[in-house]
C-alpha positions in Angstrom: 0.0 0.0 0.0 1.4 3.7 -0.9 -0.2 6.8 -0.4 -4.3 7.0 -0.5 -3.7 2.9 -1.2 -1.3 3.2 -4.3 1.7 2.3 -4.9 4.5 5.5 -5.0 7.0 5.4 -6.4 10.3 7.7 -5.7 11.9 10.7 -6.6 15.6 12.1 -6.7 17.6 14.9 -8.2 21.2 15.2 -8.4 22.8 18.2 -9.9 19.9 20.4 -11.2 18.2 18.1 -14.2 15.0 17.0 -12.9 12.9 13.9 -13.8 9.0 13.4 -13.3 6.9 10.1 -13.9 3.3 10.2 -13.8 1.4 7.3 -12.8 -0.7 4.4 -15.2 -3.9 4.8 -12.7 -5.4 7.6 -11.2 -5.6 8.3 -7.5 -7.3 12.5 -8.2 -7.9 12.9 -11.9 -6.2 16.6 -11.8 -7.2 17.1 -15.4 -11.0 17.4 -13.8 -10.3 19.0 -10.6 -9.3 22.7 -10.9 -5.4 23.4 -9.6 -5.0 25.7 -6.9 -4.8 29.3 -8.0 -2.0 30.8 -9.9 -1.0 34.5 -9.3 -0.5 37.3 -11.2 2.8 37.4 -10.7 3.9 33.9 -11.6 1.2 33.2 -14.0 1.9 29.3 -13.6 -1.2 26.9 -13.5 -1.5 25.7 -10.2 0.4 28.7 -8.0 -1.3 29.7 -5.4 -2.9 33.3 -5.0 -1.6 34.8 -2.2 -4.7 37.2 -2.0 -6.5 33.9 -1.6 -6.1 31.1 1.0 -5.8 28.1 -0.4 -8.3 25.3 -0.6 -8.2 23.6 2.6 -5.6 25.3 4.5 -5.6 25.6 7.8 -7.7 28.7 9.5 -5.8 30.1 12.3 -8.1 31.6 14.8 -8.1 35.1 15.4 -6.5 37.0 18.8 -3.3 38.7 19.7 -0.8 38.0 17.1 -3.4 36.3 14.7 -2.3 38.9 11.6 0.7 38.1 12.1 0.2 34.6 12.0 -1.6 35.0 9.0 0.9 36.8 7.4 3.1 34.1 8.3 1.2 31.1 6.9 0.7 33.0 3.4 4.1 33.4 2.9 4.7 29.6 3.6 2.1 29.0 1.1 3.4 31.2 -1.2 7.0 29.6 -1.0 5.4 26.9 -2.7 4.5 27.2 -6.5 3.2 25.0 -9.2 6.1 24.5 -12.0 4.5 26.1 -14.8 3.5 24.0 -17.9 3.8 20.7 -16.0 1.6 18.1 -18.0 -1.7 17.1 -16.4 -2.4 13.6 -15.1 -1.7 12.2 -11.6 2.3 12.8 -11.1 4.2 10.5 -9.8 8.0 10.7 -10.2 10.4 13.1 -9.8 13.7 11.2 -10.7 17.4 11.8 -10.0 19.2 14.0 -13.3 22.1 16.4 -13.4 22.6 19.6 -16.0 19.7 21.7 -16.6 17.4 19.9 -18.4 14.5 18.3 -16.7 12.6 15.2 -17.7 8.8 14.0 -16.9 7.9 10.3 -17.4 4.5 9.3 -18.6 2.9 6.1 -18.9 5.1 4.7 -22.3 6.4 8.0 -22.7 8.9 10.9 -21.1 8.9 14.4 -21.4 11.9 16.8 -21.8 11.7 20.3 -20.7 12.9 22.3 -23.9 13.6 26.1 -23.4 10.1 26.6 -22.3 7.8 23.5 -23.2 8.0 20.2 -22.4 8.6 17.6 -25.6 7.6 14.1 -25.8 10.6 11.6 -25.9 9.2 7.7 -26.3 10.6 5.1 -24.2 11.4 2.5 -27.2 8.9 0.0 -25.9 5.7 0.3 -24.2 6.4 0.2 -20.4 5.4 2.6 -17.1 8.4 3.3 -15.5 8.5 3.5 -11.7 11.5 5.6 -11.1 14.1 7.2 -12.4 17.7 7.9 -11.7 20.8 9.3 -13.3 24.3 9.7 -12.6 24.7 12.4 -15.3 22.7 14.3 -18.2 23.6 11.4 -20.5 23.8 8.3 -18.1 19.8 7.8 -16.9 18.2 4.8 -16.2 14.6 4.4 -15.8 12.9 1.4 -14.0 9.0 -0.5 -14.0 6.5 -2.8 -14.4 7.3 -5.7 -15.6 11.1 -5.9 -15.2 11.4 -2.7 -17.2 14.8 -1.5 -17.6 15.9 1.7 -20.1 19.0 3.4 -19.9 18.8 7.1 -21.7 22.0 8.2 -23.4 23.2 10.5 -26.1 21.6 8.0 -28.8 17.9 8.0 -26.0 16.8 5.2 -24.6 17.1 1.7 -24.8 15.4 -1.1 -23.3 17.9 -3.2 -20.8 17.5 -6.9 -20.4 17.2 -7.4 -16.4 16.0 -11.2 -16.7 13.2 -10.4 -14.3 9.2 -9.8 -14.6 8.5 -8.7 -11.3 8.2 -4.7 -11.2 11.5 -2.7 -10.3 10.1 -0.1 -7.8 13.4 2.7 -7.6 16.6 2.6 -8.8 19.7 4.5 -7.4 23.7 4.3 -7.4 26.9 6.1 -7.1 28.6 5.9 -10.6 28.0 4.7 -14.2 29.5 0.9 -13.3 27.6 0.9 -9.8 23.6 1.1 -10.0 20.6 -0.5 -8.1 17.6 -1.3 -8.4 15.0 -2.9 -5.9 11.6 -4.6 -6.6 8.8 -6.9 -5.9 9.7 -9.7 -3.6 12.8 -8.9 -2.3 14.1 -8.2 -6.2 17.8 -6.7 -6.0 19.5 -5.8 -8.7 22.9 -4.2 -9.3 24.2 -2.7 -12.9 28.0 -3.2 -13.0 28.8 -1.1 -16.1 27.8 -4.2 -18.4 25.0 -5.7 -17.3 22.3 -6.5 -15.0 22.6 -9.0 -12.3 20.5 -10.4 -9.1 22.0 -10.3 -6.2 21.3 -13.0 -2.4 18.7 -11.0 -1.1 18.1 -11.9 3.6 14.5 -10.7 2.8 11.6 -11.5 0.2 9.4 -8.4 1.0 8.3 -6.1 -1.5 10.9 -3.2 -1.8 10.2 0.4 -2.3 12.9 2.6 -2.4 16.5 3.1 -2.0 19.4 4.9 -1.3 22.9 5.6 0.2 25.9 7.5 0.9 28.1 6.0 -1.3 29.1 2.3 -2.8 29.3 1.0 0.6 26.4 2.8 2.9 23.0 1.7 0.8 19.7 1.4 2.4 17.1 -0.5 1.1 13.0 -0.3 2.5 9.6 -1.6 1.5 6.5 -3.5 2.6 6.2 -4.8 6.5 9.1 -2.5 7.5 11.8 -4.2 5.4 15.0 -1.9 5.6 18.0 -3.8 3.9 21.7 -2.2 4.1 24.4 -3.2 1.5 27.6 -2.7 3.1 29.7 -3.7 -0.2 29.9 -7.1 0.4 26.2 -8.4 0.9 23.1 -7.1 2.1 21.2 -7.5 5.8 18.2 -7.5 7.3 17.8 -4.6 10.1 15.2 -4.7 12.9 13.2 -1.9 11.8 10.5 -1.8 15.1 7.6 -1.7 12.9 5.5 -3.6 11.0 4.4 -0.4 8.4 5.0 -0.4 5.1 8.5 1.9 4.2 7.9 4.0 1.1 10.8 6.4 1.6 14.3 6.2 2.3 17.2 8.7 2.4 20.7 8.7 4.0 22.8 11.7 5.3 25.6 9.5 5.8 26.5 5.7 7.4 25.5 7.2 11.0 22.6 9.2 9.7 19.6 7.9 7.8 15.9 8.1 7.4 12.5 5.7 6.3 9.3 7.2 5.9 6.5 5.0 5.6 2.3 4.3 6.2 0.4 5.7 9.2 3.1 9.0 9.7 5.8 6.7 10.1 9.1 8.1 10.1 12.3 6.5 11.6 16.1 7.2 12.2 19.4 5.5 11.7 22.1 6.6 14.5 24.2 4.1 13.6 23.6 1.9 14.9 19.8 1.3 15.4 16.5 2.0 13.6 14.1 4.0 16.3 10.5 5.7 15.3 10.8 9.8 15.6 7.4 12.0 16.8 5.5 12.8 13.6 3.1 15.3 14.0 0.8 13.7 11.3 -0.4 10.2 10.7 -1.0 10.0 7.3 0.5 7.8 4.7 3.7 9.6 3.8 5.4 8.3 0.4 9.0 10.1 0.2 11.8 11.2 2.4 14.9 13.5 1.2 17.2 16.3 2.5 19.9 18.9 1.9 21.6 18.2 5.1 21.4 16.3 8.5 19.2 19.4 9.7 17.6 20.0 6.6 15.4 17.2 5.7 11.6 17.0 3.7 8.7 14.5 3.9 5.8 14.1 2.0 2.3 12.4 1.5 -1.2 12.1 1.3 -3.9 14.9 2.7 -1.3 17.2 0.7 1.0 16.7 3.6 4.5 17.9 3.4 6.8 17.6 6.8 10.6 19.4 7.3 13.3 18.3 9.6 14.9 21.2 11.3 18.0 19.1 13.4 15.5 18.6 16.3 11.8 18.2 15.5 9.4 17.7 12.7 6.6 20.3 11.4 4.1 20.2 8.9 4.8 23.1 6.3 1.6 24.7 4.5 0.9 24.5 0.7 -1.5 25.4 -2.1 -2.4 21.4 -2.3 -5.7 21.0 -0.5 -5.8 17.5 1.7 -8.4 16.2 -0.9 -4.7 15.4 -2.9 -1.2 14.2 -2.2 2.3 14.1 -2.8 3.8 10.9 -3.6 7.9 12.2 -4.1 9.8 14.9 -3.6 13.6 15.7 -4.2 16.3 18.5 -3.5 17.8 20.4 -6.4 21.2 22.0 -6.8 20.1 25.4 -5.9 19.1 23.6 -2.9 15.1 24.5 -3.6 12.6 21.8 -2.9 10.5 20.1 -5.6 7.3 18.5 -4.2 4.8 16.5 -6.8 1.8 13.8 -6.5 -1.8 14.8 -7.7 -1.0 17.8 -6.7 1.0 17.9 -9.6 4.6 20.0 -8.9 5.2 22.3 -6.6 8.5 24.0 -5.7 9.8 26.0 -3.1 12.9 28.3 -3.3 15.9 28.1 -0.7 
């Protein structure tokens, strides 16, 4: 189960180039649901109108300091804005890139933002890819149902035999000759340059994310609360003291990582142990990522999105009302934060 009982997938960016997949089935039709406001200033479809509170934002009751307050929570909303031109449908993926040149995935197909307009790029066989990572402009792989493999290039993509039919969930690595990839049943996969391979896995749970620090420091989580660590020889099972599903995983470094999963789960690695942090929500939260060990983002469903300051979590308001949700979000190179679900994008400036 994912956010709003559907699978989510994850989202990454490294460098500035920015990936998006949209989803096969529909969780909030946003083609038939009008997108919060835009302004004047922005003009984008789906920015919110600061003269205008957003649909279902929190009211803050009136009393000393309440115009303040007010005054505070527009501005939060208004960090957020929808990333003009963005195509409709029920958004799934934002996926790890580098350069400047952002990509949205779609069903069988991918979009790449040109200049100002985003321009269909076919995967070269029919497929709905899950996730997508890169390790730079011209070294992407995307991941999906069905064993799906395709690596983009400078020639575009090409399907890669994985020798599996299960679905690949995320895929993540370090370098061109160093990739994962995680799946159904325990599926896990490593790309060493040449080829795809399976590798022993301690655990047959459904997986649903990963990532790591480097070659040597990778997480793995999924369904029941798996959380997997490769430590560059083999992979193990860690106690994870819950029985949730993990959507979300994202490591600061070997002594600092984080899981995100069902029911406003969210847990830390010290280090040595796995323990469950006070979330001040308990909805289904899909995606977990950061700029820093006191910088970190959540997000999921009732348009929930969470930040890390170094000692507790808070919800942060948005434009997305709670009838939709985020399913991914990612950190750019500018350090901005890049939100998207069926709430389509959003991003917030540094």
């Amino acid at each position: 189960m994912g956010v709003d009982g559907k699978e989510v997938n994850v989202m990454k960016v490294l460098g500035s180039t920015v990936w998006l997949a949209a989803a096969g089935g529909v969780v909030m039709d946003c083609s038939d649901s009008p997108a919060p406001p835009a302004t004047e200033e922005s003009g984008a479809e789906g920015a919110p109108d600061d003269a205008t509170a957003a649909e279902g934002a929190v009211a803050l009751d009136d009393g000393p300091g309440a115009a303040t307050a007010d005054a505070d929570a527009t501005a939060e909303r208004a960090a957020w804005r929808a990333v003009p031109g963005t195509p409709r449908g029920d958004l799934e993926t934002l996926g790890d890139g580098t350069g400047s040149v952002p990509w949205i995935g779609a069903l069988d197909s991918v979009y790449r933002w040109n200049i100002d307009v985003w321009t269909r790029v076919a995967l070269p066989a029919s497929g709905h890819p899950y996730a997508i990572w890169a390790g730079s402009p011209e070294d992407v792989w995307a991941v999906g149902r069905g064993g799906a493999a395709w690596h983009w290039s400078a020639e575009g993509w090409r399907e890669s035999e994985t020798g599996i039919d299960g679905g690949l969930n995320a895929v993540w690595g370090t370098a061109t000759t160093d990739a994962w990839a995680v799946g159904d049943d325990g599926t896990l996969l490593h790309f060493d340059g040449a080829e795809w391979s399976r590798v022993p896995a301690p655990d047959d749970r459904t997986l649903r994310a990963i990532h790591g620090s480097g070659p040597n420091d990778v997480w793995a989580a999924g369904d029941g609360g798996a959380l997997l660590h490769w430590d560059g020889t083999s992979w193990t099972s860690f106690d994870s003291g819950t029985t949730r599903g993990l959507r979300g995983v994202w490591c600061a470094g070997p002594n600092d990582a984080w899981a995100v999963g069902e029911e406003g789960t969210i847990l830390h690695w010290d280090g040595e142990r796995w323990a469950r942090t006070d979330c001040p929500t308990s909805v289904n939260l899909s995606a977990v990522e950061g700029r820093s060990a006191n910088d970190v983002w959540a997000v999921g469903g009732e348009g929930t999105i969470l930040h890390w300051d170094g000692e507790t979590w808070s919800e942060e308001r948005n434009p997305c009302p709670p009838t939709r949700s985020f399913f991914d979000v990612t950190i750019g190179a500018a350090g901005d934060v890049w939100a998207v679900g069926s709430c389509r994008l959003l991003r917030r400036e540094p």
